[in-house]
C-alpha positions, 0 to 999 in steps of 0.5 A: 500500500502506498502511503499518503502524506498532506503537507500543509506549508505556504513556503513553497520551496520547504513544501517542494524539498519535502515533497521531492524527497518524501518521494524518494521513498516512495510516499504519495504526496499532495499540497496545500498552501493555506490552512482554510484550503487544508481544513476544507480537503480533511473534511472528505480525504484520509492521510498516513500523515499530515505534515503541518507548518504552524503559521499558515495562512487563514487558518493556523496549523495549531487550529488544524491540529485540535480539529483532527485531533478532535475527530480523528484522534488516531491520526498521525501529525508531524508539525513544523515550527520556525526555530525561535517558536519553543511556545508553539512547539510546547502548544502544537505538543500540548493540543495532540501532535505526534511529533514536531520538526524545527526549521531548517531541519537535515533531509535525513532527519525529515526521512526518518521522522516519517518513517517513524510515523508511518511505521506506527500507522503501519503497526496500527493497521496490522493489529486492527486485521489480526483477527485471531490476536487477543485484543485486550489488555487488563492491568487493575482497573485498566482495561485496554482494547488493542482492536478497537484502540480504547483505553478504560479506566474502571468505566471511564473511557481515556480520550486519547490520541494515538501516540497517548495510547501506545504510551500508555500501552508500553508502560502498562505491558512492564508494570513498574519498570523505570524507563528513560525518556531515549528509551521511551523515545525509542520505543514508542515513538521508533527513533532517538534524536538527541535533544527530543526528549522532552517530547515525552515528557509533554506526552506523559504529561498530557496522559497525566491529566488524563488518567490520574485523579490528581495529575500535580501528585500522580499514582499512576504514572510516576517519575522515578527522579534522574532515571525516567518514568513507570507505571505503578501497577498499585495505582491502578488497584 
């Protein structure tokens, strides 16, 4: 299967250095140039990936991102952001984006971002077709449901993008096991860039808010101080 990718960038030699070589991998490309163009295409054509720049003109990549996380919230979004833009990359993190490229970014870095992406799009798809898989996943009062991509706590349903969800999924897999955020990094998101781990840190964060009563004093997910983070299987008793 050929994989489809949006980008949605109003520089058009950055949109043209993508394309070019996103091709290279043999990936489908389309364009748009504004966010309006962008919101109006999303409403009726599905994307591997959505490459989004953050200043778009008419409407901005951040409200793109809250948009399709709203009614797509498996939908696999890379953003781009000026290189002085931190508040923008915390937002675009903060509102659901998998992962965040700043500019200028290497040829090398972009192709493997990608890759990283599509490669768990391709994951999501093979266990949706395994039929004959056990496709639950209990842990306490976690209850976790790998065909249908929905996690409960008890029988409060976890609103949860995708990159949220396999994160919670690893943890809960090795219950109490401390792990660094490059091997989270790793792991969950299928690359190790120097520098990129507080992308984690943003996610635990925002699965935090979602899975703890208190997200300022966390049982659940927890961080072990100059190591990394578990899952304290107790919280979930």
């Amino acid at each position: 299967m050929v994989e489809k990718v949006l980008i949605v960038e109003d520089d058009l030699d950055i949109a043209d250095l993508v394309r070019v070589n996103l091709h290279e991998l043999g990936i489908q490309t389309e364009h748009l140039a504004d966010g309006q163009s962008a919101m109006l295409h999303l409403a009726t054509e599905s994307y591997s990936l959505l490459l989004l720049d953050i200043m778009l003109p008419n409407v901005s990549g951040l409200d793109i991102c809250r948009h399709v996380r709203q009614h797509h919230p498996e939908q696999a979004i890379i953003m781009l952001t000026a290189k002085d833009s931190e508040m923008d990359r915390v937002l675009g993190l903060e509102l659901g984006a998998d992962d965040y490229m700043t500019k200028p970014f290497s040829v090398r870095e972009l192709q493997a971002r990608v890759r990283a992406q599509l490669r768990k799009v391709q994951l999501l798809r093979g266990q949706i077709d395994k039929q004959a898989q056990d496709t639950y996943f209990n842990l306490g009062n976690l209850h976790i449901d790998l065909a249908g991509r929905q996690a409960k706590i008890s029988t409060q349903v976890l609103d949860l993008t995708a990159t949220e969800f396999e994160l919670l999924h690893y943890l809960a897999k090795h219950p109490n096991k401390v792990f660094s955020r490059s091997h989270l990094l790793e792991s969950v998101w299928g690359y190790h860039h120097s520098g990129y781990e507080h992308t984690v840190n943003s996610h635990i964060n925002r699965l935090r808010a979602k899975v703890e009563h208190d997200a300022a004093a966390p049982q659940i997910i927890q961080t072990v101080w100059g190591v990394g983070y578990k899952l304290n299987a107790l919280g979930l008793s």
